[in-house]
N, C-alpha and C positions, 0 to 999 in steps of 0.2 A: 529437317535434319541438317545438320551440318557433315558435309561429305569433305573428303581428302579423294579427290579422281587422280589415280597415278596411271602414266601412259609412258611407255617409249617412243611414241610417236604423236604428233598433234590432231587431234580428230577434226576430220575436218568430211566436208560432204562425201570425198573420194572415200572416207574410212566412215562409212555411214551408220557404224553399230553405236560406236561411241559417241558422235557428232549428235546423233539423235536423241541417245539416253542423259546427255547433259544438259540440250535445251529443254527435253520436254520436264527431267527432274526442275530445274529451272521453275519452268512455267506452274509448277504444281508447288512450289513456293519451299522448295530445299536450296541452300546455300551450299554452290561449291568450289573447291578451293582444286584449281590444274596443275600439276606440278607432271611436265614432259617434258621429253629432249623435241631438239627443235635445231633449224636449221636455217640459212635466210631465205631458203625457199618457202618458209612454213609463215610467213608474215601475213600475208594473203586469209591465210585459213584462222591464224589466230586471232585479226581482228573482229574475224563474224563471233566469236567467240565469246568478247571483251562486254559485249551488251548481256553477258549472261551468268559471268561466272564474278563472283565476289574477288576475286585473285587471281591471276596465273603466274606460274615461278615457270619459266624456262631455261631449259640447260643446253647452251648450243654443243653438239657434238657431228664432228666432220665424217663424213664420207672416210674419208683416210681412217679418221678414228675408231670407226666401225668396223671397217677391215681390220685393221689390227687387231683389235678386239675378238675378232673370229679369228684371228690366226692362232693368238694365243691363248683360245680358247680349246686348237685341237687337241691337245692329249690329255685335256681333262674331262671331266663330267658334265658339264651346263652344255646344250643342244647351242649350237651357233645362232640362231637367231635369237637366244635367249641373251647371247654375250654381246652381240651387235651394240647395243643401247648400253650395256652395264657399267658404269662410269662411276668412280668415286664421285663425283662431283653429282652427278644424280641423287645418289645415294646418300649425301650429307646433305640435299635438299630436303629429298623423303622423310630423312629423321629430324629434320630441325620443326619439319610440320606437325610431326606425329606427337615428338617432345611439348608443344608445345599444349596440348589437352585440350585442344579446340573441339576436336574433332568423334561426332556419331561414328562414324563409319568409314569405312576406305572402300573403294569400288578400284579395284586392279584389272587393269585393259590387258588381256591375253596371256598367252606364256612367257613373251618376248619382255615383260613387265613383273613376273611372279617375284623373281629372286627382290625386286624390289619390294615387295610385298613383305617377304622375310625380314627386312629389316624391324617393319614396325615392331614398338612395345607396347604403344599404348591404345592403342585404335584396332577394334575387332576390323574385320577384314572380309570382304568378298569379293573374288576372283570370277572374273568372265576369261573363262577360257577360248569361247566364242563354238569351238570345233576341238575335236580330240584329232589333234596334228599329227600322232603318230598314224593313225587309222588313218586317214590323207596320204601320209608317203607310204604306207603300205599299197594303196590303191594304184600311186604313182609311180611305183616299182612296175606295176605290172601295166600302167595305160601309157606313161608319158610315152611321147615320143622321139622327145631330146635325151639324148648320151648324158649330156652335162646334168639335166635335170635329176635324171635315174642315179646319178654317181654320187651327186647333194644326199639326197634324201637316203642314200644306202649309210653313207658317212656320218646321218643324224641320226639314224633313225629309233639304234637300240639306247639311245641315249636321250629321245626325247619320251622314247616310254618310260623310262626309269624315273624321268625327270616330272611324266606326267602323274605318276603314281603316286611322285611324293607329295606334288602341291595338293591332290586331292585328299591328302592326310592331313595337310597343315592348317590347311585355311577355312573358317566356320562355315562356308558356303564357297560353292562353285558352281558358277551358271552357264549354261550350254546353249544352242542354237535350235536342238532337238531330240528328239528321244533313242535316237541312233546314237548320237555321239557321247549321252547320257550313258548308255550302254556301255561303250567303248571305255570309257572312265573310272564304273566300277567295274570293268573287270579288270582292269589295271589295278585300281587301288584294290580289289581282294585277293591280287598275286603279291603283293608289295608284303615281305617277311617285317612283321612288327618288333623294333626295336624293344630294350629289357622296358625300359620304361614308361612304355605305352604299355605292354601285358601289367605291370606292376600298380600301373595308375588306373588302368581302364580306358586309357583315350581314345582308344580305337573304338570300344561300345559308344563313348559319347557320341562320339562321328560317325552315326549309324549311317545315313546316308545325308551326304553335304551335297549333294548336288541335284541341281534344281534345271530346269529350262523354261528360260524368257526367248520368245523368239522374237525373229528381228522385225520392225518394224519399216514404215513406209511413210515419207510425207505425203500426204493425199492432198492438200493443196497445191505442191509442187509436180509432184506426178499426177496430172487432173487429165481428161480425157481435152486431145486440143483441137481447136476449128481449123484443122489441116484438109485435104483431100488426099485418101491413102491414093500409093500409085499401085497402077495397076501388077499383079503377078511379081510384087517383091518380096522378098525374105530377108527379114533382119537376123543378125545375130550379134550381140554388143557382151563389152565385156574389157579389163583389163588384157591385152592381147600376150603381154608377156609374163602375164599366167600360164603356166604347164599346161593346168587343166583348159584352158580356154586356147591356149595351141593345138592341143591332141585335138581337139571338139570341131575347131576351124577345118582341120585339115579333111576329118573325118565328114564333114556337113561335102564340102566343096569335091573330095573324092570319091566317096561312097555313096552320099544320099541324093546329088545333085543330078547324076547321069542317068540313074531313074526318074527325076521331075522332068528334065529336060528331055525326056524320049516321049513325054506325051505331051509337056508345053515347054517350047525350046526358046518361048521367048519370058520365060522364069530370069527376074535380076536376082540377084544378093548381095547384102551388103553386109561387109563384115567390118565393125563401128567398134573402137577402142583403141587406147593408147600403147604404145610403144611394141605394134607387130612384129614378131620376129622375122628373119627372113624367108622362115619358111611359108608364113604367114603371108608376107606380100607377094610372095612368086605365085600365089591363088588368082592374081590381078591378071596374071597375063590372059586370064579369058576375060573376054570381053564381056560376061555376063556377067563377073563378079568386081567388085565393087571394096578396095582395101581402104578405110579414111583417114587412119592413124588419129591421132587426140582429138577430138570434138571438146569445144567448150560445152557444149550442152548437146546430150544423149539424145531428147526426147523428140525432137522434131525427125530425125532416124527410125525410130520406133514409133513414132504416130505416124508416120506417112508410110509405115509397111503395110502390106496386105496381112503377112502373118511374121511371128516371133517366133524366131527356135530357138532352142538350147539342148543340142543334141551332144551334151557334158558324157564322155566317155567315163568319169569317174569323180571325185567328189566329196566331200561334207558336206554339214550342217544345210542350210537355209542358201538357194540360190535368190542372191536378193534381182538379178538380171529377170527371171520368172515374177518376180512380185511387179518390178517398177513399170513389166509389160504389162501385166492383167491392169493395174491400176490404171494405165492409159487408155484401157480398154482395148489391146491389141491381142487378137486370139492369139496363141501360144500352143506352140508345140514342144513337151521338152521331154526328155531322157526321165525312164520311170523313178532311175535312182534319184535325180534333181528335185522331183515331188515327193520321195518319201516323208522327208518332214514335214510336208504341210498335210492339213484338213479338205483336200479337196476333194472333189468328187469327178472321175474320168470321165469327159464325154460328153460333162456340165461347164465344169469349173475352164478348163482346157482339155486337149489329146495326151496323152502320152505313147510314147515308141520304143523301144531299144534296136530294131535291128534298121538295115536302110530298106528293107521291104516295107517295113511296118512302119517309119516316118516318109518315106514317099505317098505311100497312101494315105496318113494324114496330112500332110500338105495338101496334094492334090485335091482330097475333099472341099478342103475349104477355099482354096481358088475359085472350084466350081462352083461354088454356092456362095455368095456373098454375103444371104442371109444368114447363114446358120455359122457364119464367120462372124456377122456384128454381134450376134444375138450372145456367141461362145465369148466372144469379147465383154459384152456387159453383163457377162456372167462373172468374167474372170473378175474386174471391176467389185462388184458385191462382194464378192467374197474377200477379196482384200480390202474391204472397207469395215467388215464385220471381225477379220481376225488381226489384221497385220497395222492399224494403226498405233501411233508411236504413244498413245494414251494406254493402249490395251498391255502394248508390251511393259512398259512403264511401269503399272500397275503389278503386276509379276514382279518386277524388279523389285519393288518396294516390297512385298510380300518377303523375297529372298533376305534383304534387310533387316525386315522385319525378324526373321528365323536366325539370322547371324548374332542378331543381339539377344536372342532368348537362347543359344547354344548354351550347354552346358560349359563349354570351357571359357565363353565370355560371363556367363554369371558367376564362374568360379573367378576368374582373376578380378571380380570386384569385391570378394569378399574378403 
């Protein structure tokens, strides 16, 4: 196929949904054509890119311009992160592509990318929403525990449901993370009141159900288990740090769940691995047991030299790819029951799950003691991201989704 991948951002390994579904469409022998905002921070991540993609059309857009963009976005209806990137000059990229009939398919990157999507005329269209972001700031209403975060997400939030409801009417297909956020989606789109001329035309029976989930993938040669030696009695926990959700989690690991490990092994390290900590986040350092690193060029020597992985995410969507890129290194994991609901795992095989800090103390603690049943849980975890989460596997779903966007009734209708 001949693809159109529209992005507000440059995918790049930090943004590994997309980064991945282009090399491996790539490698399965689709031609695709990049048209994203970009910035001269993004030069880096674009050239990995340039051995794969037939074209990339880049539209630099500033920092400033992005602010602006949300300012003047607040008293209308598009969710702020949807306006960040929205740029005429974007947008007369999109459609000079789409004009010009090249193109099978469009594959549209997130919400933050939809409205771009709406331009097209001539290219059926599929939307990776990735996660149902309202159901995100609902959760974040109630978990974060930044002011500033909770005040975002109040100010978006009746406005990215609306917004989420409409693209899942628009576009022939919409692909999700997992079966939660799949959920999440249609019941958005069967509160969304149908315009006269959708009842008139029947468009809504067309788009019985447009939405599909491809879950995310893993590079299993890059995350490969490594000839490190774990240290003794460490706990990882990695992640983009100036994520919400990955603040609340920080906070929650280091004050709640630690003073139980620590009252029966007080000589427990942790390390908490990820870019741009907040300050609440680094003030965790002042014990000497824990461990802040701020950006890591490379995660994996962090997480292969743990004893065990947590991800004790107080709240959440779709697919924790922090859970995948540990099991694949073969490092046993502990995480939050909500972080595994998307996947096929099996507790107790696969890795531990906890919710309260009784019930991850004492999965920790097990596995410290037992080394074995900590390698053993490790190359469990291992197999099983080997069987569900390669970026072949996921791929393949992808194409499927494609596949169904182009046999839509409302794309055989506009060929006739």
């Amino acid at each position: 196929m001949n693809i159109l991948f529209i992005s507000a951002y440059v995918p790049s390994p930090i943004r590994i949904r997309s980064y991945g579904f282009i090399r491996t469409l790539a490698r399965r022998g689709h031609r695709i054509t990049l048209v994203c905002a970009a910035d001269a921070g993004d030069r880096a991540a674009l050239d990995t890119l340039r051995d794969v993609c037939a074209k990339i059309v880049t539209v630099h857009i500033s920092k400033a311009e992005m602010a602006w963009n949300a300012l003047r976005a607040l008293p209308g209806a598009m969710p702020l992160q949807a306006a960040l990137s929205f740029a005429p000059r974007l947008l007369d990229a999109v459609r000079t592509e789409d004009h010009s009939g090249r193109y099978d398919i469009a594959h549209i990157e997130h919400l933050r990318a939809a409205a771009l999507g709406y331009a097209l005329q001539r290219t059926p269209a599929v939307l990776d929403a990735v996660d149902s972001i309202s159901m995100l700031f609902e959760r974040a209403l109630r978990g974060s525990p930044s002011l500033k975060s909770r005040s975002l997400v109040l100010l978006d939030l009746a406005r990215t449901r609306a917004y989420e409801a409409d693209y899942t009417n628009h576009f022939e297909r919409v692909i999700v993370t997992s079966p939660e956020d799949a959920w999440a989606l249609r019941l958005l789109r069967a509160t969304r009141p149908q315009s006269g001329a959708e009842a008139s035309t029947g468009l809504d029976e067309a788009h019985e159900d447009p939405i599909a989930i491809v879950p995310n993938g893993v590079d299993l040669d890059y995350f490969t288990p490594q000839p490190v030696e774990r240290a003794p009695a460490t706990l990882v926990f990695s992640g983009k740090m100036s994520y919400h959700a990955n603040e609340a989690a920080a906070l929650f690991l280091v004050r709640d769940i630690m003073p139980l490990v620590w009252a029966v092994r007080p000589d427990t390290q942790v390390i908490i691995a990820g870019s741009a900590p907040p300050s609440s986040v680094r003030a965790l350092a002042s014990n000497r047991r824990v461990t802040v690193t701020g950006y890591l060029d490379d995660l994996r020597p962090a997480i292969a030299g743990a004893t065990v992985a947590v991800a004790p995410l107080r709240y959440g969507v779709g697919i924790q790819n922090k859970v995948l890129e540990a099991m694949a290194l073969a490092t046993p994991v502990v995480a939050a029951r909500q972080a595994a609901r998307a996947l096929r795992v099996e507790e107790g095989c696969d890795l531990l799950l906890a919710e309260h800090p009784q019930e991850y103390a004492a999965a920790i603690l097990s596995l410290l003691d037992d080394p074995q049943r900590a390698a053993a849980l490790g190359a469990a975890g291992r197999r099983y991201v080997e069987q569900h989460h390669a970026w072949e596997v996921a791929v393949e779903r992808l194409e499927r989704a494609y596949a169904a966007a182009l046999a839509s009734p409302t794309t055989l209708s506009s060929l006739l």
